[in-house]
BALOBA-1460 file (C-alpha; in Angstrom, 3 decimals):
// residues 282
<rec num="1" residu="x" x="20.464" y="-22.634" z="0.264"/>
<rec num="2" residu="x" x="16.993" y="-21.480" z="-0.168"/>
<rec num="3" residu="x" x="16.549" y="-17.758" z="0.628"/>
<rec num="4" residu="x" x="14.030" y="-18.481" z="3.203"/>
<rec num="5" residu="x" x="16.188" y="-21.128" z="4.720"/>
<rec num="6" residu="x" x="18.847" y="-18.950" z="4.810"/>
<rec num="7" residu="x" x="16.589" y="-16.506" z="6.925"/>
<rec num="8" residu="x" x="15.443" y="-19.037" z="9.284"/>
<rec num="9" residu="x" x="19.116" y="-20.802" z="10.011"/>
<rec num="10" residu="x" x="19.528" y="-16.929" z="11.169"/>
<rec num="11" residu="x" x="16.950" y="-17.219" z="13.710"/>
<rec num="12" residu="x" x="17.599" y="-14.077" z="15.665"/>
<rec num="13" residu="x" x="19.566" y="-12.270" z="12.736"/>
<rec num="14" residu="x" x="15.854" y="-12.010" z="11.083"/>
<rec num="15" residu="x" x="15.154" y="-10.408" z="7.703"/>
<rec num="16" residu="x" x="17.051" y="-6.807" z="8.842"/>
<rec num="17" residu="x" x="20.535" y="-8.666" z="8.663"/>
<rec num="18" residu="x" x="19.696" y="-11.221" z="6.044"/>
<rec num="19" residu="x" x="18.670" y="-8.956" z="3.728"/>
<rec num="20" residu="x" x="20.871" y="-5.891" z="4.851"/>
<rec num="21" residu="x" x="18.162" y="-3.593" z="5.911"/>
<rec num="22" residu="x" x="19.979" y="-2.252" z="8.862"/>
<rec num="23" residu="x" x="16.828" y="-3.195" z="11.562"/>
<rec num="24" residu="x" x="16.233" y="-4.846" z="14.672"/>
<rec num="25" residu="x" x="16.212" y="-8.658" z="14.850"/>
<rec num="26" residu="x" x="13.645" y="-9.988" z="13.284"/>
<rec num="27" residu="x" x="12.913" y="-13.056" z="15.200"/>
<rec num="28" residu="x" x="10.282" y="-11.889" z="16.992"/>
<rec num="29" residu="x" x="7.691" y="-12.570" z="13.958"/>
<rec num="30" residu="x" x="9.252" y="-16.429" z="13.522"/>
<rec num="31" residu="x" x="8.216" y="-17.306" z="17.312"/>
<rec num="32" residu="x" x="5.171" y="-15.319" z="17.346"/>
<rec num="33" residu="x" x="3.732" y="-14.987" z="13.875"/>
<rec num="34" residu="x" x="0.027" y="-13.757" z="12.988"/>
<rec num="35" residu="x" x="-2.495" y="-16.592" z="12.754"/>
<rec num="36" residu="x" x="-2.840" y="-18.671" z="9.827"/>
<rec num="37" residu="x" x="-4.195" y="-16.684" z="6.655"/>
<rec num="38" residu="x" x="-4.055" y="-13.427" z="8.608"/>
<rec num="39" residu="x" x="-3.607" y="-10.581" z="5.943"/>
<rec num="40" residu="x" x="-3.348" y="-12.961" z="3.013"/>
<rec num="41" residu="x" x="-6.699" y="-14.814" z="2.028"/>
<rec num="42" residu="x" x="-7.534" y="-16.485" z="-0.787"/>
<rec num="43" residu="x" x="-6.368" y="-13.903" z="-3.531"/>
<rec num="44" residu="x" x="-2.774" y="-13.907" z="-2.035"/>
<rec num="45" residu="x" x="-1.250" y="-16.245" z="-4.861"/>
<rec num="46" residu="x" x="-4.649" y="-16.362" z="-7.016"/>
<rec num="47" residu="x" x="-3.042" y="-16.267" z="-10.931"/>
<rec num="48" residu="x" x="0.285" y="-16.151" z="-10.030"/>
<rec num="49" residu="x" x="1.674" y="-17.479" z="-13.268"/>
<rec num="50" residu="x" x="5.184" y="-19.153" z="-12.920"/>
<rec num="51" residu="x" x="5.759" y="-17.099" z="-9.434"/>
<rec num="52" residu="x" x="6.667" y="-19.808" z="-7.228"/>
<rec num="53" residu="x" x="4.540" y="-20.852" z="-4.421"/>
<rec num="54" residu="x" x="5.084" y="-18.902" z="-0.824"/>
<rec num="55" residu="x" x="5.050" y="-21.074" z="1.636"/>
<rec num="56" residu="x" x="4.700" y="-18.067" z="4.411"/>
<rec num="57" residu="x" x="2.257" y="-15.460" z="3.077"/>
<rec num="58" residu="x" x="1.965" y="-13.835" z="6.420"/>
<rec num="59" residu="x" x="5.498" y="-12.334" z="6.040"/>
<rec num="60" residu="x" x="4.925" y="-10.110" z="3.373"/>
<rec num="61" residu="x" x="8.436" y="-10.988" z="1.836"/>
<rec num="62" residu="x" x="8.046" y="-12.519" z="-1.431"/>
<rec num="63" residu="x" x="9.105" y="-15.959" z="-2.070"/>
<rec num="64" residu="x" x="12.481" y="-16.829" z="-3.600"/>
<rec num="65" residu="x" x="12.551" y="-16.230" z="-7.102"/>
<rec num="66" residu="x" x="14.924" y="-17.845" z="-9.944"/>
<rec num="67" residu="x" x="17.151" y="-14.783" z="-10.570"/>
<rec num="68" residu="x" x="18.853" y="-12.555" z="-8.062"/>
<rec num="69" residu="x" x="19.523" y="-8.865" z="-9.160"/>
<rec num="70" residu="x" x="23.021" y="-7.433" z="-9.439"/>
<rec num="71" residu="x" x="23.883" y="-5.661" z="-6.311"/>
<rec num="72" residu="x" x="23.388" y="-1.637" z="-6.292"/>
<rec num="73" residu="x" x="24.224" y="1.031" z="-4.363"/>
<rec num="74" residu="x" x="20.796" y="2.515" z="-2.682"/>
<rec num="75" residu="x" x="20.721" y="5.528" z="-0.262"/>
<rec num="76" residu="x" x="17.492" y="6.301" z="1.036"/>
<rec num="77" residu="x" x="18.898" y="9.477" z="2.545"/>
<rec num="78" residu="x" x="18.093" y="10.995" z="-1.268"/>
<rec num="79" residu="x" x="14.812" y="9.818" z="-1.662"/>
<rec num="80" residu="x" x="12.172" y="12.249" z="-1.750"/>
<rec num="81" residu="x" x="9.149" y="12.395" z="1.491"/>
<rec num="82" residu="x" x="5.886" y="13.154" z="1.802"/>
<rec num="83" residu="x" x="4.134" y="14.423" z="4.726"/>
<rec num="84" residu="x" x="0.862" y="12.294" z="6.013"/>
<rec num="85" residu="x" x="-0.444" y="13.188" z="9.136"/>
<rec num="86" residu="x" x="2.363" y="15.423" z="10.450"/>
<rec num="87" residu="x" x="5.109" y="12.335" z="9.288"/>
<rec num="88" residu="x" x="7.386" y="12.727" z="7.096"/>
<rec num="89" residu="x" x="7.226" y="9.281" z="4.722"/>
<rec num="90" residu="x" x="10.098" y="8.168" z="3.038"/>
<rec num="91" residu="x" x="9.795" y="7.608" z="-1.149"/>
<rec num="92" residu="x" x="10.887" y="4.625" z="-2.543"/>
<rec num="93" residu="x" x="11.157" y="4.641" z="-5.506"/>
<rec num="94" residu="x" x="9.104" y="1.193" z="-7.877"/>
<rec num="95" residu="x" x="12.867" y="0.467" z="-9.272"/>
<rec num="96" residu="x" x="14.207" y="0.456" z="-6.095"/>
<rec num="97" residu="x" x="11.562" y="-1.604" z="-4.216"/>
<rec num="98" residu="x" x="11.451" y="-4.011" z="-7.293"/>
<rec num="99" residu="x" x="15.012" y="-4.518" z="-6.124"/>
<rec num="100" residu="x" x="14.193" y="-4.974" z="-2.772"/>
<rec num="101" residu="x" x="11.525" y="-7.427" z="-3.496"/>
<rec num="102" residu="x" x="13.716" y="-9.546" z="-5.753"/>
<rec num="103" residu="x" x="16.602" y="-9.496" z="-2.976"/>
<rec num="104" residu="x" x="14.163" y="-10.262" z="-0.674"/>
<rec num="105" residu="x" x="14.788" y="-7.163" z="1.103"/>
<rec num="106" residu="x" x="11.382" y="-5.820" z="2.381"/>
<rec num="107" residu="x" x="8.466" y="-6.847" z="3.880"/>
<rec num="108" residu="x" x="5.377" y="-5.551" z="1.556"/>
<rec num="109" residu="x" x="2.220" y="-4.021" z="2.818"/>
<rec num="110" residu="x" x="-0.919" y="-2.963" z="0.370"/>
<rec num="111" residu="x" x="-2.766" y="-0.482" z="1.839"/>
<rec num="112" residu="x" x="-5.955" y="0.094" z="-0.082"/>
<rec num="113" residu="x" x="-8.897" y="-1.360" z="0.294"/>
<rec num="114" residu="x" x="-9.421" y="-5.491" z="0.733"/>
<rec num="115" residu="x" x="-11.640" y="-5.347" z="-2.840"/>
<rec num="116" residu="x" x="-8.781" y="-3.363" z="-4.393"/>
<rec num="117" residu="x" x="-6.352" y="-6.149" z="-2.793"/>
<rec num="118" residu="x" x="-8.024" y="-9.222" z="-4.005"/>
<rec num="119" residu="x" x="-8.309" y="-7.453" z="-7.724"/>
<rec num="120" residu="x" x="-4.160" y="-7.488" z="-7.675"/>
<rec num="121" residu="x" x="-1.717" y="-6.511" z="-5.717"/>
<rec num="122" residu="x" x="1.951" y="-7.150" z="-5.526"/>
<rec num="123" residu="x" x="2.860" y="-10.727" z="-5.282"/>
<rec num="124" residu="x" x="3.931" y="-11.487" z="-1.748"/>
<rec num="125" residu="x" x="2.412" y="-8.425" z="-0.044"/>
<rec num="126" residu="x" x="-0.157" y="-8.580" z="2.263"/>
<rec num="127" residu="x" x="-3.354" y="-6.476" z="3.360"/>
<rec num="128" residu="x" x="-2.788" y="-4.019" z="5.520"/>
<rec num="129" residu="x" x="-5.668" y="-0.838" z="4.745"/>
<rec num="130" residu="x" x="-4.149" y="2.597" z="5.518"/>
<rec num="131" residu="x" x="-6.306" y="4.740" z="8.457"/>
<rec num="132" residu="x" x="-9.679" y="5.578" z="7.531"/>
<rec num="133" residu="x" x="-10.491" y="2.513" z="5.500"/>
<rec num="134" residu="x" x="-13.177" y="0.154" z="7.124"/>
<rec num="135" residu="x" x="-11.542" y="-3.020" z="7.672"/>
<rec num="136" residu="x" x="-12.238" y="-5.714" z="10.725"/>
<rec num="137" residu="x" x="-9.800" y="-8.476" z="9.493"/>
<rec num="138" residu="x" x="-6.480" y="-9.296" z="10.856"/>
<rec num="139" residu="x" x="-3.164" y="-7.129" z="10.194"/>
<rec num="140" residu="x" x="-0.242" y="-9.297" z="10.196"/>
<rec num="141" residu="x" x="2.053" y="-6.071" z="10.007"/>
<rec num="142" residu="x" x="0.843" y="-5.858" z="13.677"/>
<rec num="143" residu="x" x="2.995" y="-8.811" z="14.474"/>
<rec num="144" residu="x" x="6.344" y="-7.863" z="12.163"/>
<rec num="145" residu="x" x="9.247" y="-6.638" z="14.034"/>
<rec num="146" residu="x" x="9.557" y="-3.090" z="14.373"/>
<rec num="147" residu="x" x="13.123" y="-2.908" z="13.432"/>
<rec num="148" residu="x" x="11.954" y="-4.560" z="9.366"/>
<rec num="149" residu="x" x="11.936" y="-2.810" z="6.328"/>
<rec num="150" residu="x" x="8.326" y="-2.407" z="5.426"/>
<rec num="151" residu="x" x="7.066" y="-1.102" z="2.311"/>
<rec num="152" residu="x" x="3.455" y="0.380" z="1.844"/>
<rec num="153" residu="x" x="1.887" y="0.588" z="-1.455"/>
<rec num="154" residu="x" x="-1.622" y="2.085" z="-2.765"/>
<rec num="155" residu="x" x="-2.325" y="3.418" z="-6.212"/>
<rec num="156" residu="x" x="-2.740" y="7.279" z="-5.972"/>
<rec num="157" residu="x" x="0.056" y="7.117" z="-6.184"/>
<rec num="158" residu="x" x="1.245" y="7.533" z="-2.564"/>
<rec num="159" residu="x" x="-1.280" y="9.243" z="-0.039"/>
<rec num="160" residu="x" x="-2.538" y="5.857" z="1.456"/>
<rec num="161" residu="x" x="0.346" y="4.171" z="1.652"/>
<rec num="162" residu="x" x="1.973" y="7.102" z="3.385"/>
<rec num="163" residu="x" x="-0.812" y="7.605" z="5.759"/>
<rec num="164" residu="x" x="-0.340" y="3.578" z="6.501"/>
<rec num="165" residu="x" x="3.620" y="3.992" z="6.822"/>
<rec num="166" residu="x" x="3.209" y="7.271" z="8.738"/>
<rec num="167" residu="x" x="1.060" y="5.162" z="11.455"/>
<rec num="168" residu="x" x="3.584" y="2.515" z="11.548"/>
<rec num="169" residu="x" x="6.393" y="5.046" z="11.680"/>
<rec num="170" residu="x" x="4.148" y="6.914" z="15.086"/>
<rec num="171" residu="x" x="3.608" y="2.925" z="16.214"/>
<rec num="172" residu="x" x="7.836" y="2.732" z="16.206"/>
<rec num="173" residu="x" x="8.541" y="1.005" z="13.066"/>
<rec num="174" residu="x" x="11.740" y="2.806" z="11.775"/>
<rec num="175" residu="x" x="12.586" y="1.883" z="8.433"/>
<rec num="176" residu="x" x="9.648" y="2.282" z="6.761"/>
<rec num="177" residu="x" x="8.581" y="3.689" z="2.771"/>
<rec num="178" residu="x" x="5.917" y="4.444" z="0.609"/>
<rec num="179" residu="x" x="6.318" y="3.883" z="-3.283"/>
<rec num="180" residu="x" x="6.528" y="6.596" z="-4.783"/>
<rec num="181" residu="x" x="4.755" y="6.332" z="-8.315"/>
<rec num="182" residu="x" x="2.490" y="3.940" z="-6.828"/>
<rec num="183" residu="x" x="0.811" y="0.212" z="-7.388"/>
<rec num="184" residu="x" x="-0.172" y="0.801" z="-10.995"/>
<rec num="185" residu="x" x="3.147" y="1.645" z="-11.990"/>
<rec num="186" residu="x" x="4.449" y="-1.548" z="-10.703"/>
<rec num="187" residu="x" x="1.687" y="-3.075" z="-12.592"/>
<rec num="188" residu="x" x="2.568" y="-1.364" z="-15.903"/>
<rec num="189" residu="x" x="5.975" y="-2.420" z="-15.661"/>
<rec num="190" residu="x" x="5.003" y="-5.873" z="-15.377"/>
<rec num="191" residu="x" x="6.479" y="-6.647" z="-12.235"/>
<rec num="192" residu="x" x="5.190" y="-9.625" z="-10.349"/>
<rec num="193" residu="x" x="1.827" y="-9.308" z="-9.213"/>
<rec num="194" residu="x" x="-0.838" y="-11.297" z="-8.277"/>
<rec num="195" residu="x" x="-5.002" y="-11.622" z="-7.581"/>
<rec num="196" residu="x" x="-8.398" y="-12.600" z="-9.096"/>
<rec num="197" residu="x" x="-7.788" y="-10.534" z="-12.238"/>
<rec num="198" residu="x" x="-3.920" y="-9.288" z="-12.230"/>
<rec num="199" residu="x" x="-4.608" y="-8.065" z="-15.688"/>
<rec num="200" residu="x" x="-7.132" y="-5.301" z="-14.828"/>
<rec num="201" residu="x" x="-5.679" y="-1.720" z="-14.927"/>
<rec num="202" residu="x" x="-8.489" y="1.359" z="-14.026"/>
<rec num="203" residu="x" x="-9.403" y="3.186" z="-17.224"/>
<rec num="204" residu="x" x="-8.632" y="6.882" z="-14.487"/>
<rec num="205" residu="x" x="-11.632" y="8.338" z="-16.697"/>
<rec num="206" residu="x" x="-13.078" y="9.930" z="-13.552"/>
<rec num="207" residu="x" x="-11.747" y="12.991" z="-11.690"/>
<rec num="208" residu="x" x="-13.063" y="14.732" z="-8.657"/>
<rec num="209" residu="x" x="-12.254" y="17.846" z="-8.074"/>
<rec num="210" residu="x" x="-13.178" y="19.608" z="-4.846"/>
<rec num="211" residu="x" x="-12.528" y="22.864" z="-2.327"/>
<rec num="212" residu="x" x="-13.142" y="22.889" z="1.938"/>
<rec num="213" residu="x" x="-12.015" y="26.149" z="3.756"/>
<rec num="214" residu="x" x="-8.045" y="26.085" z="3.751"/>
<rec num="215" residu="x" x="-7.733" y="25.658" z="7.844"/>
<rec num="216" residu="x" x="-8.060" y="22.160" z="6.079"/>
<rec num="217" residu="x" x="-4.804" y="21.966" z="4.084"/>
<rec num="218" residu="x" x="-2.689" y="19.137" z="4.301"/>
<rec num="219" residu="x" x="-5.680" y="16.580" z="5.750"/>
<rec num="220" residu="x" x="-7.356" y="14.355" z="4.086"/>
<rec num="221" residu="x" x="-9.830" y="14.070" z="1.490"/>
<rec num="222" residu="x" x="-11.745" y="10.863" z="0.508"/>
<rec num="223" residu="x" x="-13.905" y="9.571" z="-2.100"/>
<rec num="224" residu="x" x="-16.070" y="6.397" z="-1.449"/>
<rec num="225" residu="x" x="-18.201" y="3.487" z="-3.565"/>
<rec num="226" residu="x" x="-21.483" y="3.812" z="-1.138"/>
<rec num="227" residu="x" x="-21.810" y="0.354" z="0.196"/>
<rec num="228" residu="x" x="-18.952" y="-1.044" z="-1.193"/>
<rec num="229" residu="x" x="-14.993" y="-1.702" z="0.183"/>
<rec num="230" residu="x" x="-13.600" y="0.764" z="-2.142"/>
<rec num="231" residu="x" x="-11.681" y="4.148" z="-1.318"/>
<rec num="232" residu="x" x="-9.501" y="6.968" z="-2.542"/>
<rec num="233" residu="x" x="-7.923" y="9.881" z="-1.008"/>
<rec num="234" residu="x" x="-5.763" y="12.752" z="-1.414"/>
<rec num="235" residu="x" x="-3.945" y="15.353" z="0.616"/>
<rec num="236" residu="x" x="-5.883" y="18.738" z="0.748"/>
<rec num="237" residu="x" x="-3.817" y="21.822" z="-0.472"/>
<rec num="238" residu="x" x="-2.324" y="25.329" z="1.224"/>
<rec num="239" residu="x" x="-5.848" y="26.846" z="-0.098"/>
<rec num="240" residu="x" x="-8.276" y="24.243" z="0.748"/>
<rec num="241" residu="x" x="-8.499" y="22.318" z="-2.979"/>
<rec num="242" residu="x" x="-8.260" y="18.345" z="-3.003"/>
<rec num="243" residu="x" x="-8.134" y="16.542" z="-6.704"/>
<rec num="244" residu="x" x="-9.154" y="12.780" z="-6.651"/>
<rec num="245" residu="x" x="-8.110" y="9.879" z="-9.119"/>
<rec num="246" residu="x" x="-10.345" y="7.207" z="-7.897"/>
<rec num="247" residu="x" x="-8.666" y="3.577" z="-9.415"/>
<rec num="248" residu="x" x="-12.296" y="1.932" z="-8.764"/>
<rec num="249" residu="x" x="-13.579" y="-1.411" z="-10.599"/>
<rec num="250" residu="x" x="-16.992" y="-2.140" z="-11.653"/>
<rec num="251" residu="x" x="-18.204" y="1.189" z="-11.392"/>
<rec num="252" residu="x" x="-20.443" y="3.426" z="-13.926"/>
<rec num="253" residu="x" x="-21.110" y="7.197" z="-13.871"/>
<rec num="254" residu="x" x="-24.644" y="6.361" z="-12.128"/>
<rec num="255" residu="x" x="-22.850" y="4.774" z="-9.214"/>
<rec num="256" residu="x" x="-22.992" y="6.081" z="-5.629"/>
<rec num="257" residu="x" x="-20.349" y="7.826" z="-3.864"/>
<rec num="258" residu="x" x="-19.209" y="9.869" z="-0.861"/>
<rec num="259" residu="x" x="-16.998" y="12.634" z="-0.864"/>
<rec num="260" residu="x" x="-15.240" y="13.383" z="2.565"/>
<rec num="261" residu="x" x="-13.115" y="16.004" z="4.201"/>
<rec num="262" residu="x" x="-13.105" y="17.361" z="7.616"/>
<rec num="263" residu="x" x="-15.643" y="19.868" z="6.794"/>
<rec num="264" residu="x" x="-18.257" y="18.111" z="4.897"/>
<rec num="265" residu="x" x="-19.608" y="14.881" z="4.040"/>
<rec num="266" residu="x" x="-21.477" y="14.585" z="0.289"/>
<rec num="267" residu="x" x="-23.399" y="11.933" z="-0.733"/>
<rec num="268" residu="x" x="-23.841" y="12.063" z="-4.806"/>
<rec num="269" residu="x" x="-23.352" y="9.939" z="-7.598"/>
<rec num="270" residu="x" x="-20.263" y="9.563" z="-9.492"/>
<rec num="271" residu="x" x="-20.871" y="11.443" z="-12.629"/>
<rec num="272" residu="x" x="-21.694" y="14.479" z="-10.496"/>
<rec num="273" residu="x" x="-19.329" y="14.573" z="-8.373"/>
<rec num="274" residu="x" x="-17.270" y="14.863" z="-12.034"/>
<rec num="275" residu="x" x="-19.779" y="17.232" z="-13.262"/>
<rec num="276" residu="x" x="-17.804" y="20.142" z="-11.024"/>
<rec num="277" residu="x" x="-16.265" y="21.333" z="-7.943"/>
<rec num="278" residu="x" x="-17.550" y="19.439" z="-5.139"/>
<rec num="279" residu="x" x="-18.056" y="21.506" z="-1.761"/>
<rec num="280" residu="x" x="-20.788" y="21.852" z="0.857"/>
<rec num="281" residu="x" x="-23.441" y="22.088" z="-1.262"/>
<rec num="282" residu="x" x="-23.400" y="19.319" z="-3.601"/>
């Protein structure tokens, strides 16, 4: 029987017993599922190779695939956490949750921005930006039940995807991660991946570094293409410094950016926000 199949003969067993992730029933998503296409548009299975088709791309649990990996022992009691918005986010980590998503174990969630998404993302997950990213389009995580593994994603490595699973953790999902080295190391281990160009990796030849006062520490810091749905961010440190890797596409050095924290907001270009420290006055 068809891993799906299998799910829905379960009806009220739902993914959490299926797939052994200890949740609620899950049956609340097959009676009252997000709208058509919500979360997944037309990049969901754009160049997805030999990965089969997924007939239910609202989900975000990857479609059955031809091999099934040996069972392992995983205890997420030993996994590392990282604190986003006063939550402490569990660590997955990318072997682990490239476990899960062969098993069919998880329900992936991509939390960068919808350009980012469309670009690649992992095959099966759906868009769902972490807080602070403009977005107006439907969330089907809304509509998964809380009781579901769910595992966020971004590429910096982890402070998007742990400020999306730290909402979802304060919104009463409880057995939710973030992966721990992040999107691009799924994507350099060739794990299954999909989007308009799945074979773009960022070049990470730009790095911001910047300082706010330290009653700051442990917010947020962002760095923004001007005009365009792409975004980065990183956790402010104990004295008030913030280091950014933005993974951006189709930018140059003369492109326009915004540089964010709590104290300030800079508008500059990217080469000089690069150029130095970026505070108050840049």
């Amino acid at each position: 029987m068809d891993r799906r199949d299998f799910i829905a003969a379960l009806g009220a067993a739902g993914i959490g017993a299926a797939a052994g992730c200890g949740g609620s029933p899950g049956s609340r998503f097959l009676e009252n599922g997000p709208p058509d296409g919500c979360g997944a548009p037309a990049s969901f299975a754009a160049n997805r190779g030999s990965l089969p088709a997924d007939d239910t791309p609202t989900d975000g649990i990857p479609p059955a695939v031809s091999r099934t990996p040996t069972t392992r022992d995983v205890d997420p009691e030993s996994f590392d956490t990282y604190t986003a918005d006063g939550v402490e986010v569990p660590l997955v980590p990318v072997d682990v949750a490239h476990y899960w998503w062969l098993r069919g174990a998880a329900r992936f969630a991509d939390a960068r921005d919808p350009a980012l998404y469309d670009r690649s993302h992992v095959y099966g997950a759906v868009r769902s930006p972490a807080p602070g990213i403009t977005y107006d389009g439907c969330d089907p995580v809304d509509y998964w039940p809380e009781g579901d593994r769910v595992i966020c994603y971004c590429g910096c490595p982890h402070h998007l995807s742990s400020l999306r699973a730290a909402a979802l953790i304060d919104a009463g999902y409880d057995d939710v991660y973030a992966i721990d080295e992040g999107y691009w190391e799924w994507h350099r281990r060739d794990y299954p991946v999909a989007g308009e160009r799945p074979g773009w990796t960022p070049t990470r030849e730009y790095v911001v570094e910047g300082t706010t006062s330290a009653q700051y520490a442990n917010a947020t810091a962002w760095i923004r293409v001007a005009g365009a749905n792409q975004s980065e961010a990183t956790k402010i440190d104990s004295a008030g410094n913030f280091t950014l890797e933005p993974t951006f596409s189709g930018v140059t050095a003369d492109t326009p950016v915004v540089v964010e924290t709590p104290a300030y907001t800079v508008h500059t270009t990217l080469e000089n926000a690069t150029g130095g420290v970026v505070d108050a006055s840049t």
